[in-house]
C-alpha positions in Angstrom: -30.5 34.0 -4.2 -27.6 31.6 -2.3 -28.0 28.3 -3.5 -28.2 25.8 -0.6 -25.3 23.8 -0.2 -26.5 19.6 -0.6 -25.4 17.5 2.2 -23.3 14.5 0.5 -25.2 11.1 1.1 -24.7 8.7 3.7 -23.5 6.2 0.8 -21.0 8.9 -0.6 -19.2 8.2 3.3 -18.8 4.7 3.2 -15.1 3.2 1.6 -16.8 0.7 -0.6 -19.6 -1.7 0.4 -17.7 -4.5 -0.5 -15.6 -3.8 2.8 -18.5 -2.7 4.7 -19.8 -5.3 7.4 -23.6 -5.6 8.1 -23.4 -4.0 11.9 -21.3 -1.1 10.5 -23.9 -0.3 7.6 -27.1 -1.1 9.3 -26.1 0.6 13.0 -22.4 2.5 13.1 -22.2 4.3 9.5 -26.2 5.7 9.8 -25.0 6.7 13.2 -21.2 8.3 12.3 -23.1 10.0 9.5 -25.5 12.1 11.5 -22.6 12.8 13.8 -20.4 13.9 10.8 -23.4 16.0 9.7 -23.6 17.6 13.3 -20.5 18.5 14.2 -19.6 19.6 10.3 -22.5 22.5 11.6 -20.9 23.2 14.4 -17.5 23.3 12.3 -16.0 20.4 14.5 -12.9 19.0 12.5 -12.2 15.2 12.0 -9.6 15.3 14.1 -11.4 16.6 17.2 -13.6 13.7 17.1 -10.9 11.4 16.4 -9.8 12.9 20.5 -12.9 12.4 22.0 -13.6 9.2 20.9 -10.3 8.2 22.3 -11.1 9.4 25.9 -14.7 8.0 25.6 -13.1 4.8 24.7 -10.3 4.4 27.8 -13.4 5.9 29.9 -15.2 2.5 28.6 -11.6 0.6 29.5 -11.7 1.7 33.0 -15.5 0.4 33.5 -14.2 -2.8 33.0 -12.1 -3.1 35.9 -15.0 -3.6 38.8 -16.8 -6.3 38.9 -20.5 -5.1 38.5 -22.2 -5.9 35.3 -24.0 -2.1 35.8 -20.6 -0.7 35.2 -19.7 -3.5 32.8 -22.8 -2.1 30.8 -22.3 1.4 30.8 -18.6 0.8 29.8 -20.0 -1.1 26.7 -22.3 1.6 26.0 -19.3 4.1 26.1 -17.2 2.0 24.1 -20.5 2.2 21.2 -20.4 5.5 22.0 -16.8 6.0 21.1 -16.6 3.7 18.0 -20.1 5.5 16.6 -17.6 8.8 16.8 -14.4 6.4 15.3 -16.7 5.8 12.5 -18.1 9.5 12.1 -14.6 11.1 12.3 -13.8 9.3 8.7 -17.1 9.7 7.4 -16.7 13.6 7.8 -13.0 13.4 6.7 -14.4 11.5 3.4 -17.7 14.2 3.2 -15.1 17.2 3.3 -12.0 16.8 2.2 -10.7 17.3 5.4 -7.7 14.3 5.5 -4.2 15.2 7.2 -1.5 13.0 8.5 -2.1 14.2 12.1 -5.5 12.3 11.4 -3.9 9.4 10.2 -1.6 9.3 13.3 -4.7 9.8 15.7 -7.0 7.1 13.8 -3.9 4.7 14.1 -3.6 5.7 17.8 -7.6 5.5 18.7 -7.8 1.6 18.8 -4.9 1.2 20.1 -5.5 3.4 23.3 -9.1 1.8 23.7 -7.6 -2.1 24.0 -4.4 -0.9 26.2 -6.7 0.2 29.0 -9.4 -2.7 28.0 -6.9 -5.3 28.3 -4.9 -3.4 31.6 -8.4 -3.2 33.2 -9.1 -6.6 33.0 -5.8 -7.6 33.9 -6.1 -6.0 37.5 -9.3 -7.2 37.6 -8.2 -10.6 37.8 -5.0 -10.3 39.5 -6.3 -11.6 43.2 -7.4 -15.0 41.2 -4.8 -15.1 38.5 -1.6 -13.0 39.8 0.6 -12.4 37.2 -0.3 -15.2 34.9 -3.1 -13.1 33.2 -0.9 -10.4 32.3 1.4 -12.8 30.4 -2.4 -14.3 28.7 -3.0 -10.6 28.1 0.4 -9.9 26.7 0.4 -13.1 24.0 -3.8 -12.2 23.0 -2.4 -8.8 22.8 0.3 -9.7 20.0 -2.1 -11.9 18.4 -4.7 -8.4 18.4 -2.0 -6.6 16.6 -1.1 -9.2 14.1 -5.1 -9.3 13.6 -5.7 -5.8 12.7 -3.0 -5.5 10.9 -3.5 -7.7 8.7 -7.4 -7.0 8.0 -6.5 -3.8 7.3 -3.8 -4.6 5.0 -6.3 -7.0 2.9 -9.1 -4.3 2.7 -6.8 -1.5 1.8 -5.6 -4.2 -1.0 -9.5 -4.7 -2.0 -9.9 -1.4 -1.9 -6.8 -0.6 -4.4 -8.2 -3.0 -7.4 -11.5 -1.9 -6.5 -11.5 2.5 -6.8 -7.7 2.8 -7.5 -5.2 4.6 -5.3 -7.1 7.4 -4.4 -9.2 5.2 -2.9 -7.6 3.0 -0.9 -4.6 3.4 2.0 -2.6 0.2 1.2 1.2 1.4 2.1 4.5 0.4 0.5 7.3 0.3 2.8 10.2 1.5 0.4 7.4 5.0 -0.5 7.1 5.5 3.2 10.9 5.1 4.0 11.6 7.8 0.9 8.9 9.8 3.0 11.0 9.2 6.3 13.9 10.3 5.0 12.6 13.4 4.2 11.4 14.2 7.5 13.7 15.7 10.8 13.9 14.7 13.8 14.2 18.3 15.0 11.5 20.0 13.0 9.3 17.4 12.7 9.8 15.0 15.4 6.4 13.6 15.7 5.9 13.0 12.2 9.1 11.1 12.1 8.5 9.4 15.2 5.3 8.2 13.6 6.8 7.5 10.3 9.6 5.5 12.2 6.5 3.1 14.1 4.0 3.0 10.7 7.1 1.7 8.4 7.9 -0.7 11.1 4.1 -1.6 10.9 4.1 -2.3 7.3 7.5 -3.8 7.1 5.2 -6.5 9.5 2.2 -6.7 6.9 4.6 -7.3 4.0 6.4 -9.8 5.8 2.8 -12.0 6.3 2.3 -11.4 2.5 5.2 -12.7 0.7 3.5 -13.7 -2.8 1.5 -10.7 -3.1 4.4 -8.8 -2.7 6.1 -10.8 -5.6 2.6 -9.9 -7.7 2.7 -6.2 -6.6 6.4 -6.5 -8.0 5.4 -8.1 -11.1 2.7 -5.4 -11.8 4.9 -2.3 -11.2 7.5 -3.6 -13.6 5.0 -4.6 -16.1 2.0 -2.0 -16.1 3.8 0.9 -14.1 1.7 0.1 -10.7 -1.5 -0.1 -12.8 -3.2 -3.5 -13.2 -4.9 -3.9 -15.9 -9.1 -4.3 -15.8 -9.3 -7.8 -16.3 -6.8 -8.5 -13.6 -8.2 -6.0 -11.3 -12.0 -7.4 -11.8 -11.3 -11.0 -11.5 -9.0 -10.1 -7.6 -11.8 -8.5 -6.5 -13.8 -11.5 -6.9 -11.4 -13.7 -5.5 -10.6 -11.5 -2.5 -14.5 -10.5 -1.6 -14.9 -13.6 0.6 -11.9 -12.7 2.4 -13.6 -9.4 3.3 -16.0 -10.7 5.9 -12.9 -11.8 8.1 -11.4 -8.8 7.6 -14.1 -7.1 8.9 -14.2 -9.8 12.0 -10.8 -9.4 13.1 -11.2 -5.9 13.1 -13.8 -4.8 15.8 -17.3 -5.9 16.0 -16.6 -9.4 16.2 -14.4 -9.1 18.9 -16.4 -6.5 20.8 -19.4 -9.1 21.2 -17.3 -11.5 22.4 -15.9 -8.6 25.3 -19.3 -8.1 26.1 -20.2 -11.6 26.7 -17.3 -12.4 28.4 -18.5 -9.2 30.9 -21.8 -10.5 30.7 -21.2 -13.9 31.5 -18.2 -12.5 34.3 -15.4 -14.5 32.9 -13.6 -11.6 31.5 -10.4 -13.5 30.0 -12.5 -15.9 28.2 -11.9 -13.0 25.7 -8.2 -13.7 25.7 -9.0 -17.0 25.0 -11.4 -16.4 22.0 -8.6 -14.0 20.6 -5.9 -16.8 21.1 -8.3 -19.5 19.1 -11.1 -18.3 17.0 -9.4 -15.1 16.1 -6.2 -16.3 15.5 -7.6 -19.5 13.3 -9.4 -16.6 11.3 -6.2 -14.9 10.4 -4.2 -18.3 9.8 -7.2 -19.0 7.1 -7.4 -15.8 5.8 -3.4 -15.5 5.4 -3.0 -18.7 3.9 -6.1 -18.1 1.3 -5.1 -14.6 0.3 -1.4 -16.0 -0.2 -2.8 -18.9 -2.7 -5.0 -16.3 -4.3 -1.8 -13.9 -5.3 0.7 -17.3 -6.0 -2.1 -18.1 -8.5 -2.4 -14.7 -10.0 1.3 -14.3 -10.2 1.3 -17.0 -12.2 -1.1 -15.6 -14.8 0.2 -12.7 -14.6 3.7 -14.3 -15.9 2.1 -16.3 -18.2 0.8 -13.3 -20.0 4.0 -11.6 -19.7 5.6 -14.3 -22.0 2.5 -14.6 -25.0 
């Protein structure tokens, strides 16, 4: 007799739950997971959802053009909709093994696409009140956005690397991925390289923000080989947990309720403005704490180098 295959758990899905925020574990993740489970049936790839999410979410973009809160709501539902299949496109890439670098480029491209039509949508929204002026707000929140991600990811990949190793964890180096580059044609694979090309330029940017963990990353590849050791590794993770709920808020939920109040309410660019101030004083805190957390770290860690 065939012996069933088990279905991995909803917890074997998840990156860590130290990363996790409430609304993903408690709404998104159960939600991704039954997709994941559905479409893995139907022999759906990560990638596939990865595409459909992305048209869902400029489909929710688009909603938020006219100025009727019925539309307004059934472009936030969409936008759920497309983040609930964000979420399951990883969960089913973790539940089968099925990880590529097409995913990664598609998964790097999703949120992207979703805010360029968000924030173009509003933008000719309010054009006959604003004229150009809201484009140039859109254009400054927009930097700040990018900045914002990219930084929450970079401090949760970083969790995630003194938490379950490299395996676990995406956290890029930008002298690995210009080795990688290299590599790579521009006739053969020009995609790949084009993507290469925009992701090292995109790490270059995180590194930049992060000057003393890159002199403790240096410290522990030329002492330990790239391997903390466990007491190092166990008393970061304590120090950087607390960072990891702002991570998680400069990331998506957290702005998404404030989108949908600002539709609500119909004062769309009061979301600019909430990007500009309470977003941006996030990442100033959580830059400046994460720093002060490595500087005193590296000093341990030289400290120990000269017992």
């Amino acid at each position: 007799m065939k012996e069933k295959k088990q279905i991995p758990s909803l917890e074997s899905t998840l990156k860590s739950l130290d990363t996790e925020e409430c609304i993903d574990i408690y709404f998104y993740r159960p939600i991704g997971y039954r997709w994941a489970i559905f479409f893995h049936k139907l022999g759906v790839s990560p990638n596939a959802i990865t595409i459909a999410s992305i048209f869902i979410g400029i489909a929710a973009g688009i909603c938020y053009y006219f100025d009727s809160l019925t539309v307004n709501v059934i472009g936030m539902l969409l936008l759920i909709w497309a983040n609930s299949y964000d979420s399951a496109d990883g969960q089913l890439a973790r539940m089968t093994g099925q990880k590529s670098q097409l995913g990664r480029i598609l998964d790097g491209a999703c949120g992207d696409l979703w805010f360029i039509t968000i924030y173009a949508a509003i933008c000719l929204r309010l054009m006959p009140e604003w004229s150009l002026w809201i484009w140039i707000l859109a254009a400054i929140a927009g930097y700040s956005h990018t900045k914002q991600a990219a930084m929450a990811d970079y401090y949760r990949n970083i969790h995630l690397l003194f938490l379950k190793g490299k395996s676990g964890s995406e956290l890029s180096y930008s002298p690995n991925l210009q080795e990688e580059y290299q590599k790579l044609s521009w006739k053969h694979d020009f995609i790949f390289k084009a993507f290469e090309w925009f992701y090292i330029n995109y790490t270059v940017g995180q590194e930049r923000l992060s000057p003393q963990f890159q002199k403790m990353m240096a410290l522990i590849r030329e002492k330990y080989k790239g391997e903390a050791p466990e007491w190092f590794r166990t008393a970061f993770r304590e120090k950087s947990l607390p960072l990891m709920k702002y991570t998680n808020m400069l990331s998506f939920n957290t702005r998404i309720i404030a989108l949908f109040i600002s539709l609500f309410i119909r004062i769309p660019w009061l979301y600019f403005a909430f990007e500009l101030t309470v977003l941006n004083g996030m990442l100033i805190y959580m830059v400046c704490t994460h720093e002060r957390i490595c500087r005193e770290f590296t000093k341990q860690l030289e400290t120990e180098e000269n017992v």
